[in-house]
C-alpha positions as CSV (number, residue, x, y, z in Angstrom):
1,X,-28.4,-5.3,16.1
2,X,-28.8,-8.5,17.6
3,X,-26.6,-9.5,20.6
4,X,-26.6,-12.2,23.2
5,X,-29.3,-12.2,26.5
6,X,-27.0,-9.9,29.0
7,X,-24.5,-8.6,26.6
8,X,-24.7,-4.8,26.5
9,X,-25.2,-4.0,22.3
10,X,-21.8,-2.4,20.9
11,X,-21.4,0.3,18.2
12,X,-20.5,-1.2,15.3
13,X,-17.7,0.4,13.1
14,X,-18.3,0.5,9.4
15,X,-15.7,-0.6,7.2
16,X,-14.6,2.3,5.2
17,X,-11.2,2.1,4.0
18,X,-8.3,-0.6,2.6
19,X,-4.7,1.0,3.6
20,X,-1.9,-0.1,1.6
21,X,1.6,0.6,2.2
22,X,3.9,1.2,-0.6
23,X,7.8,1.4,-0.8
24,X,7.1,4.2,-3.9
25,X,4.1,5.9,-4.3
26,X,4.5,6.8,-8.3
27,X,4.8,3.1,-8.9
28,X,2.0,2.2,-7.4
29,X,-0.1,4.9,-8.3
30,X,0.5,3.9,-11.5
31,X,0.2,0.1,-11.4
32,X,-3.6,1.0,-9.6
33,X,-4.5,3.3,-12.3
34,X,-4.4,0.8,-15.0
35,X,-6.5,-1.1,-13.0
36,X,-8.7,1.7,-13.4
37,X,-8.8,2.9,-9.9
38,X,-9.6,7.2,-10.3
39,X,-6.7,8.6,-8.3
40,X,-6.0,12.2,-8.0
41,X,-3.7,13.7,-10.3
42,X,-0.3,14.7,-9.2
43,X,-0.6,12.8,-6.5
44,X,2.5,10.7,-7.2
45,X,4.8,12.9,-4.7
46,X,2.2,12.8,-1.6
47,X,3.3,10.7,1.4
48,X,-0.3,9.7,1.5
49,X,-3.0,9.2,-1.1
50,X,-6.7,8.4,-1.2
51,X,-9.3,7.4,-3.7
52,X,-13.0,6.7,-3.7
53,X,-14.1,3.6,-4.7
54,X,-17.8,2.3,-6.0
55,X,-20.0,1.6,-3.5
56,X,-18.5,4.1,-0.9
57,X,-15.2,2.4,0.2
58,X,-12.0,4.0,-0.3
59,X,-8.4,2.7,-0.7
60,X,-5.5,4.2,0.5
61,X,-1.3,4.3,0.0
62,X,0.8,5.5,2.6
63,X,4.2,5.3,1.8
64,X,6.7,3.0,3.8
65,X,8.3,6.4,6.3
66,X,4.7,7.8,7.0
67,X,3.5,4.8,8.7
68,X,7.2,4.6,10.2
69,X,6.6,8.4,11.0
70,X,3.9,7.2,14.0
71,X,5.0,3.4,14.4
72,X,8.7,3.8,14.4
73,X,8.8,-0.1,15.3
74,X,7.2,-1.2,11.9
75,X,9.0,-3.2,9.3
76,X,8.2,-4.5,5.8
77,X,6.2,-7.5,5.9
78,X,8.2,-10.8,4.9
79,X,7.0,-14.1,3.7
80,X,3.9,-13.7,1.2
81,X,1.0,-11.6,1.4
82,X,-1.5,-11.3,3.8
83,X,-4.1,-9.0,2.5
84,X,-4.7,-9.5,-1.7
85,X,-6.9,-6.9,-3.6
86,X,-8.9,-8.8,-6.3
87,X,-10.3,-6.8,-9.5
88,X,-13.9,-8.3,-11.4
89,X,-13.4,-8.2,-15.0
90,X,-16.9,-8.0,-16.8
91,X,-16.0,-11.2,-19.2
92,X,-13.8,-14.2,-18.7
93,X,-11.7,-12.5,-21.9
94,X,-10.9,-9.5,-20.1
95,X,-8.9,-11.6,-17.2
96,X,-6.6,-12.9,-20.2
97,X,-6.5,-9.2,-21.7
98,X,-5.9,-7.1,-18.4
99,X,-3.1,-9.9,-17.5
100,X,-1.3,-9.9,-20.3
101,X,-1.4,-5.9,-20.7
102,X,0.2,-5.7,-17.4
103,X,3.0,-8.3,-17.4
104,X,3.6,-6.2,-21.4
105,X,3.8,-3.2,-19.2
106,X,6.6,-4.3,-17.2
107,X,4.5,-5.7,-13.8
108,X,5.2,-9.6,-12.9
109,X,3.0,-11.8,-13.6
110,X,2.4,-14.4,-10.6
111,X,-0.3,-16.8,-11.8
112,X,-1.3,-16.8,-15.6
113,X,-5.2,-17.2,-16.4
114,X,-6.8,-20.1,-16.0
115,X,-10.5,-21.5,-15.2
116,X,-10.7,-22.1,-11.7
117,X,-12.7,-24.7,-9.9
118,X,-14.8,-22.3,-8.5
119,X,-16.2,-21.6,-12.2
120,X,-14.1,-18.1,-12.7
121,X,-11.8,-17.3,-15.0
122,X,-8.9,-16.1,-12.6
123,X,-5.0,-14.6,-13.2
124,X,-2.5,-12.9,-10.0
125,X,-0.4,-9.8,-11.2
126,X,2.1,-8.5,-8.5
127,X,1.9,-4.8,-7.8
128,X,5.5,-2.8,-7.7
129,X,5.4,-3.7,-3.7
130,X,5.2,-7.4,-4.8
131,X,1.3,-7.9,-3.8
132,X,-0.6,-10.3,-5.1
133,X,-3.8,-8.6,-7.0
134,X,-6.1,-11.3,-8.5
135,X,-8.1,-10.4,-12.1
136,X,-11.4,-12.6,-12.1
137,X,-14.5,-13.0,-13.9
138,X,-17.4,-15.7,-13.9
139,X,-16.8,-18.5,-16.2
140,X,-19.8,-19.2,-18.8
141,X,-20.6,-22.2,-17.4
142,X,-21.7,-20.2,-14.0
């Protein structure tokens, strides 16, 4: 670990975990699934819920009066999001596909696919808690 001359080195956390907090767990447990996230069966009724993710990180959904259970000061988040979880689709087909069997599936569709000036083919779903959750895939032309 490199550090500055006369700074002391620092244990360095590993990022491990993305915590989300939902206003009903079976919703979004759902919603994440068809994503294709592996989450625990009958987990819909837990207060708190983790899954494994490739690579070793894991997400997890707490719901709304867990994280009020030991910050009895939080509120809801208002005015947009702040954290978005994006989903790589292997082709630029699958962004249009995913999307579309989403917003079919009752979940609102923010920004409909479109290539991207980055050179991906990109779409926004919300989740039931009304976060964004971006489908993407390299363009072709990459």
């Amino acid at each position: 670990m490199d550090t500055a001359p006369g700074i002391t080195p620092r244990i360095t956390p590993r990022f491990d975990l993305v915590g989300l907090v939902v206003s009903d767990m079976a919703a979004s447990l759902a919603f994440y699934r068809r994503l294709g996230l592996d989450i625990p069966a009958g987990a819909e009724s837990a207060p708190h819920v983790e899954a494994a993710l490739p690579g070793g990180l894991r997400i997890a959904w707490d719901t709304e009066d867990v994280v009020r259970s030991f910050d009895p000061g939080w509120t809801r988040p208002a005015g947009g999001n702040r954290v978005e979880l994006a989903f790589r689709c292997a082709e630029s087909a699958d962004v249009d596909a995913v999307y579309e069997e989403l917003v079919a599936a009752g979940y609102r569709g923010h920004l409909k696919p479109w290539d991207a000036v980055w050179g991906q083919r990109y779409a926004v779903v919300l989740d039931p808690d009304g976060s964004g959750v971006s489908l993407f895939a390299d363009t072709e032309a990459v």
